[in-house]
C-alpha positions as CSV (number, residue, x, y, z in Angstrom):
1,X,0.9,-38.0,7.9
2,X,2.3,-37.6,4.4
3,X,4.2,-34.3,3.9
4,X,3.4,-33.4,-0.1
5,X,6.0,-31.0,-1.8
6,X,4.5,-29.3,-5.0
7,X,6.2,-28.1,-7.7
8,X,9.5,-26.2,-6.5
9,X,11.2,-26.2,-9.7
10,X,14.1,-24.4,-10.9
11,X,12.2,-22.1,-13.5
12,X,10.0,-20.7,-10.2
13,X,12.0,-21.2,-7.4
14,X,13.8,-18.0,-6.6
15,X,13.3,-14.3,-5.0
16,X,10.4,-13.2,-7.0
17,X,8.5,-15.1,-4.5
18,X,6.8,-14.0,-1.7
19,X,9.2,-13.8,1.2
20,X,11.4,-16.3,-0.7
21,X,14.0,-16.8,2.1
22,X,11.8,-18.2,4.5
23,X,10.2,-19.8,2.4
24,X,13.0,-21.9,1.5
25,X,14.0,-21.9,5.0
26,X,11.6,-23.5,6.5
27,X,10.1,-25.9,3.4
28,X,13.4,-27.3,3.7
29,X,13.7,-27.5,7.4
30,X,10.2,-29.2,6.9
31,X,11.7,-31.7,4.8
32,X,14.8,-32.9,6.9
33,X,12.6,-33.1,9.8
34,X,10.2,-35.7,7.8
35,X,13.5,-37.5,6.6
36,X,15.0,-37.7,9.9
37,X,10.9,-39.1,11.7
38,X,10.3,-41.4,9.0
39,X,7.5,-39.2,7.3
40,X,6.6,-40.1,4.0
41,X,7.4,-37.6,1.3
42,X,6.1,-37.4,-1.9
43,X,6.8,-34.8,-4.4
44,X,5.9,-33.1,-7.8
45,X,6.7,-31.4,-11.0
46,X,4.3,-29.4,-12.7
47,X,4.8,-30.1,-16.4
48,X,2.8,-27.0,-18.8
49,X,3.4,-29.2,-22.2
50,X,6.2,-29.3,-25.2
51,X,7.2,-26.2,-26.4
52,X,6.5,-24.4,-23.0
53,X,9.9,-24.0,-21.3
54,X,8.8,-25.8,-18.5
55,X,8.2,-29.3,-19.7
56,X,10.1,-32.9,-19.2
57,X,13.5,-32.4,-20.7
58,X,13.7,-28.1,-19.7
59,X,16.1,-27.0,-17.3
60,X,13.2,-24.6,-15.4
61,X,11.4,-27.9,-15.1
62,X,13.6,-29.7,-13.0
63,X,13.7,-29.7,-9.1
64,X,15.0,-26.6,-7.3
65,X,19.0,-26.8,-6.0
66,X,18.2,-28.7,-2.1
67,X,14.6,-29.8,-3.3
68,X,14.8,-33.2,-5.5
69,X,14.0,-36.2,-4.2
70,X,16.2,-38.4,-1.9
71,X,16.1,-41.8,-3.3
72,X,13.1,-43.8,-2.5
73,X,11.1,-41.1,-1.9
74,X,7.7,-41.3,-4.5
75,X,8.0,-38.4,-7.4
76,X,5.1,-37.5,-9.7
77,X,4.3,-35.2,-12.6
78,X,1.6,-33.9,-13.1
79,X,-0.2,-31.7,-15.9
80,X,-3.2,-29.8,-13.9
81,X,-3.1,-27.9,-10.9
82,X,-4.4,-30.7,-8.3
83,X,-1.9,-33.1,-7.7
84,X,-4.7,-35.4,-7.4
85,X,-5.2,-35.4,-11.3
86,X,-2.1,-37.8,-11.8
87,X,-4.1,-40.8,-11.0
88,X,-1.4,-42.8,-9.9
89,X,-0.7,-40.8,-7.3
90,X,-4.8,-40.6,-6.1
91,X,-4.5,-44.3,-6.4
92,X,-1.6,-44.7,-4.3
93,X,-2.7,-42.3,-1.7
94,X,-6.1,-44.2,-1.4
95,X,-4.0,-47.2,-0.7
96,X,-1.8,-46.2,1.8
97,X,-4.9,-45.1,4.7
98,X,-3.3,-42.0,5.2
99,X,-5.5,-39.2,6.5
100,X,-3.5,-36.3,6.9
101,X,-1.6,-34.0,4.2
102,X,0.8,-31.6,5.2
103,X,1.1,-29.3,2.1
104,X,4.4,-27.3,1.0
105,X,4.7,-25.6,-2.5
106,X,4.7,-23.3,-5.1
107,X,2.3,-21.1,-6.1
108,X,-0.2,-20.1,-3.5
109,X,-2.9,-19.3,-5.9
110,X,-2.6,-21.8,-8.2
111,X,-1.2,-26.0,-7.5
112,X,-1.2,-25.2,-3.8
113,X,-4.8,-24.0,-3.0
114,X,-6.5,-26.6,-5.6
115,X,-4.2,-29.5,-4.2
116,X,-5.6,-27.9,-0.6
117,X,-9.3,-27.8,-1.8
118,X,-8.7,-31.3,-3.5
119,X,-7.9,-33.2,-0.5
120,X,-10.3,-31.4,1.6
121,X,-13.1,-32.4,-0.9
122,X,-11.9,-36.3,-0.4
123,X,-11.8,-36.6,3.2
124,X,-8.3,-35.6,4.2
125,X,-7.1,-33.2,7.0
126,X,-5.0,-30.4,5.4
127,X,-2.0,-29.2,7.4
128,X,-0.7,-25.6,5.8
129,X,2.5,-24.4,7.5
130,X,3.4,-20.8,7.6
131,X,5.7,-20.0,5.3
132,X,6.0,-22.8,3.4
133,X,4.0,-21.7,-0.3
134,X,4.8,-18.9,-2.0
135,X,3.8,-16.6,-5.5
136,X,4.3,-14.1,-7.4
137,X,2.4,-10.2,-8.1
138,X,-0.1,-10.8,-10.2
139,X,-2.5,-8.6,-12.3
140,X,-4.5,-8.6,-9.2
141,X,-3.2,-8.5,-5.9
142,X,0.6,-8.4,-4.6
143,X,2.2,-11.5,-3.4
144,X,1.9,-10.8,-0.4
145,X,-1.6,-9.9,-0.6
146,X,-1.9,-13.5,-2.1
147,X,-0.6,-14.8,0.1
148,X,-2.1,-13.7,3.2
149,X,-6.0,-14.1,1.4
150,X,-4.9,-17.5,0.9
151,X,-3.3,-18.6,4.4
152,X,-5.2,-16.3,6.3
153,X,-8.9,-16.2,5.2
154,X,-9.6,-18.6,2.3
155,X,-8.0,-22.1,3.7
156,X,-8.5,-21.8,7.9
157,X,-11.4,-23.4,9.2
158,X,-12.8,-24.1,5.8
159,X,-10.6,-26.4,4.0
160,X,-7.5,-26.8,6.2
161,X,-5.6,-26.1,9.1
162,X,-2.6,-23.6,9.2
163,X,-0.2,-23.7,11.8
164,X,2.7,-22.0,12.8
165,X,5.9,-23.4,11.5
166,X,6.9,-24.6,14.8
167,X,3.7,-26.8,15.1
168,X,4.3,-28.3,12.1
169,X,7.8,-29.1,12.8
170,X,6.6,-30.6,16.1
171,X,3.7,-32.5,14.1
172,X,6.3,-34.2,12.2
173,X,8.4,-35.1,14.7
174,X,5.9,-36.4,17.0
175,X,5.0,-38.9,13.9
């Protein structure tokens, strides 16, 4: 198992999201429990261009306060939504003979569900905690509302598995 941390960064990080405290909560719980079994962590920045705000060099671009990297641990950027479009990282991934991705991140709608629909689409198993991805309202439905299409209807038994967050933590542990 490879536990895959997308895109909490400081410019989206914060209590505009969905139940933000729990999120946070338990991402990071998520985290130290991967550290402390030997779980592989790998994370990412998304990076919209120059000129955006939220690009290599911006201060919303960088890693939320608690999230960064500990040293060691693989860090990509990437410029779509999948994190499979950095191609170093597919290629690495492909190397490694991993099979299962447990997926943590920001936003819901957007990096999360087409990383999810990415990796189920190339074999993998798709572990979704609860409570670990988050949004925003949008022109279209609550965050909440987002939230709960995506976690409860769009990605069980179709393109991954959601657990509780207490499975998950036990998943990781048991690695």
């Amino acid at each position: 198992m490879i536990l895959l941390c997308i895109d909490i960064q400081k410019g989206i990080t914060d209590d505009r999201l969905y139940d933000f405290d729990t999120f946070r909560t338990n991402t990071l719980s998520l985290i130290a429990a991967a550290r402390e079994s030997g779980v592989e962590i790998i994370h990412f920045r998304h990076d919209d261009g120059p000129g955006t705000g939220f690009s290599v060099g911006d201060d919303d671009f960088e890693y939320a306060p608690g999230f960064a990297p500990a040293d060691g641990e693989r860090h990509y950027i990437k410029t779509i939504n999948s994190c499979f479009g950095n191609k170093e990282f597919a290629a690495y991934l492909e190397g490694t003979g991993e099979d299962t991705l447990m997926i943590v991140g920001l936003q819901t709608n957007f990096c999360i569900d087409t990383t999810v629909r990415s990796a189920f689409e190339r074999g993998y198993r798709v572990i979704i905690p609860e409570g670990t991805n988050s949004t925003f309202d949008n022109a279209y439905m609550a965050k909440q509302t987002t939230y709960r299409y995506y976690n409860e209807m769009m990605w069980p038994k179709r393109f991954a598995q959601c657990v509780t967050f207490e499975e998950a933590l036990a998943m990781i542990r048991a690695h």
